[in-house]
N, C-alpha and C positions, 0 to 999 in steps of 0.2 A: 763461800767459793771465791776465791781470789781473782780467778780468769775468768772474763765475762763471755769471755767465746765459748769455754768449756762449759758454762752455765747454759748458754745457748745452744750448744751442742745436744747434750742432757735433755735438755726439751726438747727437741726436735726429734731425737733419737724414739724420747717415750711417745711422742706424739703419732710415730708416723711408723713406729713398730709395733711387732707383741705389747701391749701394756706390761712393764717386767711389776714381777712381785717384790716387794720389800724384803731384805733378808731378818725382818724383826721376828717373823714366824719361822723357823726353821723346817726344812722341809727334808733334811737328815740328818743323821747322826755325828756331822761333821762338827768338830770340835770340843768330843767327850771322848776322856779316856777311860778304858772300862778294865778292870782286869778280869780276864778269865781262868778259874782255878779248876785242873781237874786233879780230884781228889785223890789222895794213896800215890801210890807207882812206886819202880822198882824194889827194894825189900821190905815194901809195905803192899800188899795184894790186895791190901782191903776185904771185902764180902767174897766168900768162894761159894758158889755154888753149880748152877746150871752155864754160866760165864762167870770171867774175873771182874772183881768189879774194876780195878785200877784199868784196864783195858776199854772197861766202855767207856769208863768217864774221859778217859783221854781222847777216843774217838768221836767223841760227843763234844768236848769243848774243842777241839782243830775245828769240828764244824762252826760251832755256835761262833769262834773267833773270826771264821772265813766270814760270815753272810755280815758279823756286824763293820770289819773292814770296808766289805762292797758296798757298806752304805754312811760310809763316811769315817765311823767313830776308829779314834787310836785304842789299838786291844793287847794290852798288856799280860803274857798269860806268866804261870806260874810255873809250870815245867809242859815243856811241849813234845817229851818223848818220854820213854820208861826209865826213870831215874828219882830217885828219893828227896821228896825236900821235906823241911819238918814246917810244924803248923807259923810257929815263929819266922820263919824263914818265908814261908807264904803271904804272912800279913804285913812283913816289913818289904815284902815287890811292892805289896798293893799301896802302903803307906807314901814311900820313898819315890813312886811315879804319878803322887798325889792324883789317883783316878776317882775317878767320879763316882764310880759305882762299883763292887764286888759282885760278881756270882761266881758259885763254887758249886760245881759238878759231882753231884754222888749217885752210887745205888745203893738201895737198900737190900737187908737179910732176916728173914721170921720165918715163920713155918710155913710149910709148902702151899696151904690155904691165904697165905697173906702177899695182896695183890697191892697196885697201883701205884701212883704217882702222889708228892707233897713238897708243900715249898716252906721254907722256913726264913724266920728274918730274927733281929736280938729282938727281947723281951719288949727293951723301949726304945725301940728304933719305930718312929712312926712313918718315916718316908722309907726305911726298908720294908713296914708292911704294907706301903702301899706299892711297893716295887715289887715285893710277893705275891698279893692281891691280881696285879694285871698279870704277873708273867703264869703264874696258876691257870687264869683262866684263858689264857692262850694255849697253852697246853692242853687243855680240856678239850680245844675246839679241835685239836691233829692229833691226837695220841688217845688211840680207841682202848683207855685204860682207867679202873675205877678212879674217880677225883679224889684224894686220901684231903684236899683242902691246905687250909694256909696256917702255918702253924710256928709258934714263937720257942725260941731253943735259945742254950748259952754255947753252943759251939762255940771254939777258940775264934777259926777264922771269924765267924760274923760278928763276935764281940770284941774283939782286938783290932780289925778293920776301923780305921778313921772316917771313914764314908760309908753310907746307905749299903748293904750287902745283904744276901740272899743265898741259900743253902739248896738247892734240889735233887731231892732223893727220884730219881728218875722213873723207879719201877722196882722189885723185889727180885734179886740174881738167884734165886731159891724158890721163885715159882717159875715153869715152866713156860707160860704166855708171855710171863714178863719179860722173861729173859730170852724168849724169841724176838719180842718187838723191840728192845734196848740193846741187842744186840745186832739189829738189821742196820744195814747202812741207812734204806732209804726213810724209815723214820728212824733215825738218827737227824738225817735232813729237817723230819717234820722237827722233833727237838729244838736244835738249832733255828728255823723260822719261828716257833713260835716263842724262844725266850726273845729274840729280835721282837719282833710286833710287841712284847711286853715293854720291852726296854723302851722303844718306839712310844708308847703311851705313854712309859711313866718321865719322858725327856720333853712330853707334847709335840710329837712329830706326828705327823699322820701316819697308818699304819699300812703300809706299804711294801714289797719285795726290791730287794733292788735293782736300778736300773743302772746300765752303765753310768759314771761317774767322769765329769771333765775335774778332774784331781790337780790342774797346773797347766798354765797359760805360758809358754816360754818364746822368747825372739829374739833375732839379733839382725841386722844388718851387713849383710857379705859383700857391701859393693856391688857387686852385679844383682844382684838379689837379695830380698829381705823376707825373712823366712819365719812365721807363724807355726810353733808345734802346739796342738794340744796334749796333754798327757793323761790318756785314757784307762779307766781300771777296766774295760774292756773294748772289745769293737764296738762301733754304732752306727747309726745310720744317718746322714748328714748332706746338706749340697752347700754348695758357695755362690751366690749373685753378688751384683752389684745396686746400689743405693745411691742417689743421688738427689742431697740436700740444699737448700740455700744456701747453705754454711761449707758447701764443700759435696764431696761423694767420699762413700765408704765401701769399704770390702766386707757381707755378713760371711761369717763359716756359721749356720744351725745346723744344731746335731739334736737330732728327732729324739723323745722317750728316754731322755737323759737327764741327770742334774747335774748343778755345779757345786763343786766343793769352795771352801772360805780361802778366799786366793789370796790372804792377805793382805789385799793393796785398796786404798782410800775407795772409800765408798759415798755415792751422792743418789740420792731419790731411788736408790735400789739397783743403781749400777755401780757394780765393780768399774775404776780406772788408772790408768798408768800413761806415762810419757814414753817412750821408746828412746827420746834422744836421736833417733834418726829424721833425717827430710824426706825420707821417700814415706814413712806412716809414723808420724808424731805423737798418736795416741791410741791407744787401744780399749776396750770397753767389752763390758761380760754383764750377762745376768742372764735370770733366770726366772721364764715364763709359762707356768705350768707345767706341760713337760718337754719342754724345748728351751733348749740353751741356747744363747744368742753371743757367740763373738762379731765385733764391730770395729773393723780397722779404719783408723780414719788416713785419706789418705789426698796428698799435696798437688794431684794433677786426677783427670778423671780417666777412669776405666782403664786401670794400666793392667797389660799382662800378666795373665795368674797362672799357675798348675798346682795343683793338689792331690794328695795319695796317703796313701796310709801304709804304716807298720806294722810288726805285731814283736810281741816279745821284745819289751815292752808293747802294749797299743798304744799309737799313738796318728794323729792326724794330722797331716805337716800341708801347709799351703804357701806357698813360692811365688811373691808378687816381685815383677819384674819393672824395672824401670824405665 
């Protein structure tokens, strides 16, 4: 650390706040890119039976793609409406936006006795089987359907994919149960959480739902005011005091049952920080304490005039310190 003030700062900050957490353990999916494939579509139907199968799978990965954005990861999908792409075509998204991981969305078709759920990984992919392994048995725990198990195949996509990939046959579109519950929205939902919580295991994130997200720290100085946005992937729940340290007084914004996203910006003893360039809050500071997130403005005089409110479409949480 070059600035011995800012060194002191740090200290004082861990000292006399939340203990923040190191970001050495991750605590979301921020910073993997995942692709989500859902299988078949447009002049390819896939499975016909009691549903299409190109229909659920697509309904199934929008979901499985929403819940793993809200918790951070970039989700690359492979077609996100009903439109044909070929398998080739699927492996070189996934290759070309070098993601971290493949899952590819299917259902299955047998005879009307032939039930369940199974996951698949390549032959000698040992971290796609243990990517299939967790997501399997998350699935097992929401989706009240026989466990068909974890099972190794040469499919195109899982064998062509450059990264760890994973195949799930959701449920049989030719048995009746199954294709009531794969066709429901709301497990559809379960679906979607539980290939998350798989993913979540197999990245060692704790296995979690997600909580709102401080996704971007943004400010600028207006002259009469110097203005603090958070950029939220939803509403949350939050207050703003004031702090007053040896080294100065600060402005906190905590926002309750939230995390923080990788904000880019130099990191010291598990605090995100930044300079502003302005005199009226010369540096800014973030981290992340359980499940409270702590913004920490530092600022050139004490107790100056504030107001704070929120947006929506985008969310976002804007706090207005006056001079």
């Amino acid at each position: 650390m070059k600035s011995k003030a800012l060194l002191v700062a740090f200290l004082l900050l861990g000292a006399l706040l939340l203990t923040p957490n190191a970001k050495a353990s991750p605590t979301n999916l921020s910073g993997y890119t995942i692709c989500v494939d859902a299988g078949h579509g447009g002049k390819d139907p896939g499975a016909v039976g009691y549903v299409v199968e190109k229909d659920v799978n697509l309904a199934i990965a929008l979901k499985v793609a929403k819940v793993l954005e809200k918790d951070g990861a970039k989700v690359v999908l492979t077609r996100d409406g009903d439109y044909f792409v070929t398998l080739s075509g699927r492996v070189k998204i996934a290759n070309s936006n070098n993601c971290d991981i493949f899952i590819s969305i299917h259902a299955n078709s047998g005879p009307s006795s032939a039930s369940g759920f199974e996951v698949y990984h390549y032959y000698t992919s040992s971290r796609g089987k243990t990517l299939a392994t967790y997501v399997d048995e998350e699935i097992g725990k929401l989706i009240p359907l026989r466990n068909r198990g974890v099972k190794s195949a040469g499919f195109y996509v899982i064998k062509y994919t450059r990264m760890p990939a994973i195949l799930i046959e959701t449920g049989f579109v030719t048995n009746s149960n199954d294709a009531s519950i794969i066709s429901d929205e709301s497990y559809q939902w379960r679906y979607a959480y539980a290939v998350l919580h798989g993913v979540q295991r197999y990245f060692g994130v704790p296995v979690h739902d997600p909580v709102p997200t401080v996704e971007n720290i943004r400010f600028a100085d207006h002259g009469s005011y110097f203005r603090v946005v958070l950029d939220m992937s939803e509403r949350a729940s939050y207050h703003v005091y004031y702090t007053a340290y040896s080294n100065g007084y600060h402005l906190v914004i905590q926002v309750d049952n939230a995390q923080l996203a990788d904000l880019g910006w130099p990191v010291y003893n598990g605090w995100y920080y930044t300079h502003t360039g302005s005199d009226t809050a010369p540096v800014i500071y973030a981290t992340q304490s359980g499940s409270t997130v702590l913004i920490v403005v530092e600022l050139n005089s004490p107790y100056r005039p504030y107001s704070d409110f929120t947006l929506s479409n985008p969310d976002r949480i804007v706090v207005d310190i006056y001079p």
